[in-house]
N, C-alpha and C positions, 0 to 999 in steps of 0.2 A: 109669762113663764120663760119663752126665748130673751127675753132681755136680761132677765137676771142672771139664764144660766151667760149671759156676754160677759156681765160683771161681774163676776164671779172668775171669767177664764182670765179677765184683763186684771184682777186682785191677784190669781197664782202666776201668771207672768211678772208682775211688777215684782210680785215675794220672790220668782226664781233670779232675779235679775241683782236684786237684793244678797241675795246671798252666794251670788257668783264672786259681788264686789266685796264681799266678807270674807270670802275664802281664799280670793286672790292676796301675796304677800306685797306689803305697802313700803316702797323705795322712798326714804326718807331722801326729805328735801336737800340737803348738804350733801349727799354723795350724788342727785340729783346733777346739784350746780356743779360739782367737780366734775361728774363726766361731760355734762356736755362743753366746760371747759378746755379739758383735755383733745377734743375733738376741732373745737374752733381752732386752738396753736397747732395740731397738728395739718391742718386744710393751711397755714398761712406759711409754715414752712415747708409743702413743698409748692405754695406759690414763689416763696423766694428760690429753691433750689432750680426750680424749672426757667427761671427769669437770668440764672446766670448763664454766662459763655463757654461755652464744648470748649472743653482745652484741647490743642493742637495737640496732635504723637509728636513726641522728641523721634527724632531717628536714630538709630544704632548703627555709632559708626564699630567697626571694628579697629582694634587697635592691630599695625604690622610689630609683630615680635621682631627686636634689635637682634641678628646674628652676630654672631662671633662678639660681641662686645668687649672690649677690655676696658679695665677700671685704670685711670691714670689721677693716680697720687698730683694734689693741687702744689703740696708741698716741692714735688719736684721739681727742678730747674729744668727749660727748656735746653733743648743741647743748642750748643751756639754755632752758627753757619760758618761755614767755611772760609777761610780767606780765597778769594779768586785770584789765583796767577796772573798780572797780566801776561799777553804776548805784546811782545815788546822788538823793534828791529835790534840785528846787533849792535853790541857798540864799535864804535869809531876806534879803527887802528892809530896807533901810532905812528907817524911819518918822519925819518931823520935823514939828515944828508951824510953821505959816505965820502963821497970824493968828487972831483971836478976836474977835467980836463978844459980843452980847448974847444973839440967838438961832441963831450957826451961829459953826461952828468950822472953819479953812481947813485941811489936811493935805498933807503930801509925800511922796512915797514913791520912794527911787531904788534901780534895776532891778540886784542883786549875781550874774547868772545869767545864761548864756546857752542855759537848754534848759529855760525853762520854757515851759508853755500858756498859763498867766495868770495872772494876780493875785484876789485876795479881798478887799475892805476891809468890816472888821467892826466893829462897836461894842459895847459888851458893856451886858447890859439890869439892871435894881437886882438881878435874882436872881441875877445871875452867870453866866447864858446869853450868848451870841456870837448876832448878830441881823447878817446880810449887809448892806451900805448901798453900794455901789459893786461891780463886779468888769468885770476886763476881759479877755478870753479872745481868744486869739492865731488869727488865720486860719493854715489849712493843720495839721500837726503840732504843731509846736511853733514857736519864736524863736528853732532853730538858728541861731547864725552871725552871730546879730547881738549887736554889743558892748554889754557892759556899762554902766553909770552912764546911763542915761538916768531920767528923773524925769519923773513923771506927778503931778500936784495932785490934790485935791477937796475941793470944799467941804460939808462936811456943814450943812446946814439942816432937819434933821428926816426927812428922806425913808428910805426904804429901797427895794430892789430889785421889791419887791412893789406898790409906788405910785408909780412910777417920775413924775417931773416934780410930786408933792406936796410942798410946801413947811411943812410943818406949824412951822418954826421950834425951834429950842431952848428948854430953859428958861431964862431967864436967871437969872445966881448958880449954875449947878450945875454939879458934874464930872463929863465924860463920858471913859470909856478907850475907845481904837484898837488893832487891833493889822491889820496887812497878813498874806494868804498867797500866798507863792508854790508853783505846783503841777506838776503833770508827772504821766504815767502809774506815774511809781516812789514817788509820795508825796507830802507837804504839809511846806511850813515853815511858821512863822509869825516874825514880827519879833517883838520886845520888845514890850511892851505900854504905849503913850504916851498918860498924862491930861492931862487941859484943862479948862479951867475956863471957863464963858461970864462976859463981865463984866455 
């Protein structure tokens, strides 16, 4: 009696088991194969995304805003630089003989400059040294501004700078050379070198 009522419980369990699998809804094979498709490319792309390199941060620079900018036309011509002045020494007077005695020699000298300080009049000695006998030096800076060709004389009669108002006289029968300088803070000219002879 106990056995059958066994086979009997193990028949309505097999039938409920039965019709569990009857009641449940059956996932056809083809959408089967697709999902688990879809799930294998999904596992294999993020083993590739995980496999690649952390991109570095770019940094942010800030850009400095250009003040005051102006726009210049390419079209435009560059302004052209200036011509530079030289400074230059003055120029060189003119030297001319006036007159000739026995013991002094008269001399001229006309003014080719208008920026020098002064003049020099020199005579040159037997050894070939330059020995001062006149000079005349401009008040103020310089003779900015004032024109040219003006003419200044002197009479050499033996003196020099150093014995100012001694008349020692020339020799007479002998040649003496002149030469003038004109001068200024940039330099020295001198004139040509003019002889003379006392009679």
């Amino acid at each position: 009696m106990i056995k059958c009522l066994q086979i009997e419980a193990e028949v309505k369990e097999t039938q409920f088991k039965q019709e569990m699998r009857n009641s449940m809804p059956r996932i056809p094979s083809q959408i089967l194969v697709i999902f688990l498709l879809v799930i294998g490319l999904g596992l294999v792309a993020c083993e590739s995304l995980s496999s690649l390199p952390e991109a570095e941060e770019t940094p942010i620079v800030e850009e400095t805003p250009i003040l005051d900018a102006q726009f210049i036309d390419p079209r435009t011509p560059a302004p052209s630089p200036q011509p530079v002045k030289p400074i230059d020494p003055p120029k060189a007077a003119e030297l001319a003989l006036v007159s000739v005695t026995d013991t002094s020699i008269t001399l001229s000298y006309t003014d080719k400059s208008t920026d020098e300080k002064g003049f020099i009049l020199e005579r040159q000695n037997a050894n070939g040294s330059w020995q001062t006998i006149n000079q005349v030096v401009y008040a103020g800076s310089s003779k900015s501004g004032v024109s040219t060709g003006l003419v200044r004389s002197f009479t050499d009669a033996g003196s020099d700078v150093s014995s100012p108002g001694t008349q020692k006289g020339l020799v007479p029968g002998k040649t003496y050379c002149y030469r003038v300088i004109a001068w200024n803070d940039n330099g020295r000219q001198a004139s040509k070198t003019l002889c003379a002879a006392t009679s």
